[in-house]
N, C-alpha and C positions, 0 to 999 in steps of 0.2 A: 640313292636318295636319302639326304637327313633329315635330322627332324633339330629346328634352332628354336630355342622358345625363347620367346621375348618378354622379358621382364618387368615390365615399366610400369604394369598394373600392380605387383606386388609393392614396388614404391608410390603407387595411387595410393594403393592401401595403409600406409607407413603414415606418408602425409597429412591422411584426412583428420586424426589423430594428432599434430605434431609431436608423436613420438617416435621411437630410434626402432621400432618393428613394424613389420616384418623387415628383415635385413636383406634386401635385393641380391648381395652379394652369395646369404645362406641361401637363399633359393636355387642361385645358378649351380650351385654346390650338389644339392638334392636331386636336380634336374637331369644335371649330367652325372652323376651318379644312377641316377633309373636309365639312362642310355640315351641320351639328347646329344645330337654331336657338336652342341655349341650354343650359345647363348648372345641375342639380341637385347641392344638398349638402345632407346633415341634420348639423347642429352640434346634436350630442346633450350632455345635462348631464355626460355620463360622459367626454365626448372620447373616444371609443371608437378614432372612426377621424379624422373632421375637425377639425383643431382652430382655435380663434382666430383663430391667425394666419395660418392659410388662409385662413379669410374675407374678410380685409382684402386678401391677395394676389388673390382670386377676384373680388372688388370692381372691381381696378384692370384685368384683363385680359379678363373677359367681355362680348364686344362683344351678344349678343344677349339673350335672357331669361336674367336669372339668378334662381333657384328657393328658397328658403331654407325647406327642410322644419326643424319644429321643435313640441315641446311646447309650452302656453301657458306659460309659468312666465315670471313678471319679469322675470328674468334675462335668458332667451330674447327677450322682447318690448324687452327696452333695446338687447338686442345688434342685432337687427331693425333697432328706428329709427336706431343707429348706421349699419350699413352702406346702409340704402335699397336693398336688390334691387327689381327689378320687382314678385316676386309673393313671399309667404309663404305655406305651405302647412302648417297644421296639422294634427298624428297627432300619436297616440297614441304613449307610450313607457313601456317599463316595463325596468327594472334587469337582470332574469334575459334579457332575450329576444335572441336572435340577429338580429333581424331583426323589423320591425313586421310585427307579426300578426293584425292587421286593423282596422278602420275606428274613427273617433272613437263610443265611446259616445256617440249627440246627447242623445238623456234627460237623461243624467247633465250634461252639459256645458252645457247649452243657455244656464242661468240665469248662470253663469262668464262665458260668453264672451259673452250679450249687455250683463251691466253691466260688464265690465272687461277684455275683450281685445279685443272690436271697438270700445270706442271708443278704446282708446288706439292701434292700429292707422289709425284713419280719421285722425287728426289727421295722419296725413302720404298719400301718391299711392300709398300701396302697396297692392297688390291681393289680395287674400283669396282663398283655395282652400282647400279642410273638405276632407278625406282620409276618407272615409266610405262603407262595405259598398252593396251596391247595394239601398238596399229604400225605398220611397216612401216612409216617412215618417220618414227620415232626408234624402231629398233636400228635401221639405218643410222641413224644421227648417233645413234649409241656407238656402234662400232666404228663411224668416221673420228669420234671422239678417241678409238683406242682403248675404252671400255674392254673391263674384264671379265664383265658381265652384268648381267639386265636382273632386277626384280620385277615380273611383272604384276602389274596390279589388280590383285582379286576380289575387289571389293563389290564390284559392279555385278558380276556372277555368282558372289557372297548373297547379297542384294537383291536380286531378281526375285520379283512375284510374281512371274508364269511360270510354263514349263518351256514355251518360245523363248521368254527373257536370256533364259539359263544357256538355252543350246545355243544363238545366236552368240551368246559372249564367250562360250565355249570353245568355239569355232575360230575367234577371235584369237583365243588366247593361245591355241593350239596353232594358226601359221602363224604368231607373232615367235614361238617357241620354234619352231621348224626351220623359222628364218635366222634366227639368233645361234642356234645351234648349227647350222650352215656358213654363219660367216666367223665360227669360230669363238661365241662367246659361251659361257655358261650362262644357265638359265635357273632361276631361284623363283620362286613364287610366295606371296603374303599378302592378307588383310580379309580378315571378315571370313578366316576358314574355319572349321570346326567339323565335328565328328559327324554332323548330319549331311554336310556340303563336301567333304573332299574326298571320299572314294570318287564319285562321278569328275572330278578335276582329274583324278591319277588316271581314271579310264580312259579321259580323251586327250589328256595334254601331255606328251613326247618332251623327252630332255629334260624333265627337271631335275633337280642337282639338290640347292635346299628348301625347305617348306619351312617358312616361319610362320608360329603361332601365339599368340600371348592370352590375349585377350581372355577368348572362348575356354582357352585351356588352364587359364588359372580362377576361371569362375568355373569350371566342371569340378577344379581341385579344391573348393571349398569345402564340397561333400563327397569326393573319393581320396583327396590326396593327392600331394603332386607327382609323389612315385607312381602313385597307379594310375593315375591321368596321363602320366609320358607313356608307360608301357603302353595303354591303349591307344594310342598314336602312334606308336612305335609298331604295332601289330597291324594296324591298319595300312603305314607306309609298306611294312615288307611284303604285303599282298600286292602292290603293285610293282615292286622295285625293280622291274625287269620289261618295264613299257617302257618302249623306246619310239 
């Protein structure tokens, strides 16, 4: 199980400012340096927060998995085969939203991305992950796609204000992973996790591979640190690292 932390708040932070810090790129530096096995960015059409030319810098410095969340759009898919990260990881994006808000409509998408974003994807080593809500027959559509693996979506479980909400989504998320891991894909999980919500995720959900974090984990590093905000994440994953 690793731990990818995502960086996109640290160039929140950079932007608000328009000045040249914090530098997205030293972060991911720091991060996997305290033992992160790799570092997330979403290079949105809006450059909200990451922009271009962090890409290129995140390129030259990420020694482990680098992550390249992103809509399907041309644009996106050239800039993609430009830089060659490890893995590309497609969501959903929409203009108004603070923050994605949940899983790829597969229905809607399915016929898109099997004639025109997975194959121009395959024609180079980079690895495919579908950002996608936890329900069977979206994990389905994942694997008919050839998908290399599923993110699934924690937000809803992130979210929850019962203790019903939480196990109901849990359950959810847990045979969405069972089945995913069954027909052969890896299984990754992100959104809305942090150090109060994800033991109870490692306790019930089987298969996961990597945990992304950003958000929570670089607003707890305001007032610990980013080294010693990964190790406590890092400590917390190895307590479960052996739930299967």
């Amino acid at each position: 199980m690793n731990l990818l932390v995502n960086i996109d708040h640290i160039a929140t932070l950079r932007n608000a400012r328009g000045e040249g810090y914090p530098v997205p790129a030293e972060a991911a530096r720091v991060c996997e340096d305290a033992g992160a096995k790799g570092i997330v960015f979403h290079l949105r059409g809006d450059r909200r927060h990451i922009k271009d030319e962090d890409v290129v810098e995140l390129k030259k410095v990420v020694r482990g998995t680098l992550d390249f969340e992103m809509a399907a759009t041309d644009e996106m898919l050239n800039i993609l085969i430009e830089t060659d990260p490890h893995l590309a990881t497609l969501v959903p994006e929409g203009r108004e939203e603070l923050t994605t808000e949940g899983g790829l409509n597969m229905s809607v998408v399915y016929d898109d991305f099997k004639e025109r974003v997975f194959p121009k994807i395959r024609e180079t080593n980079i690895e495919i992950s579908l950002f996608i809500d936890p329900n069977p027959r979206d994990v389905e559509l994942a694997h008919e796609l050839g998908s290399d693996a599923i993110e699934l979506h924690t937000g809803v479980y992130a979210n929850a204000k019962s203790d019903d909400g939480r196990i109901n989504e849990l359950k959810r998320l847990r045979e969405a992973a069972q089945m995913a891991h069954s027909l052969g894909m890896k299984v990754n999980a992100g959104h809305g996790l942090n150090l109060k919500n994800l033991s109870l995720l490692l306790e019930y959900v089987p298969h996961l591979n990597d945990i992304s974090i950003g958000h929570a984990l670089v607003s707890e590093a305001l007032f610990k640190g980013l080294p010693d905000t990964v190790q406590e994440y890092l400590e917390l994953l190895s307590i479960h690292r052996d739930v299967k």
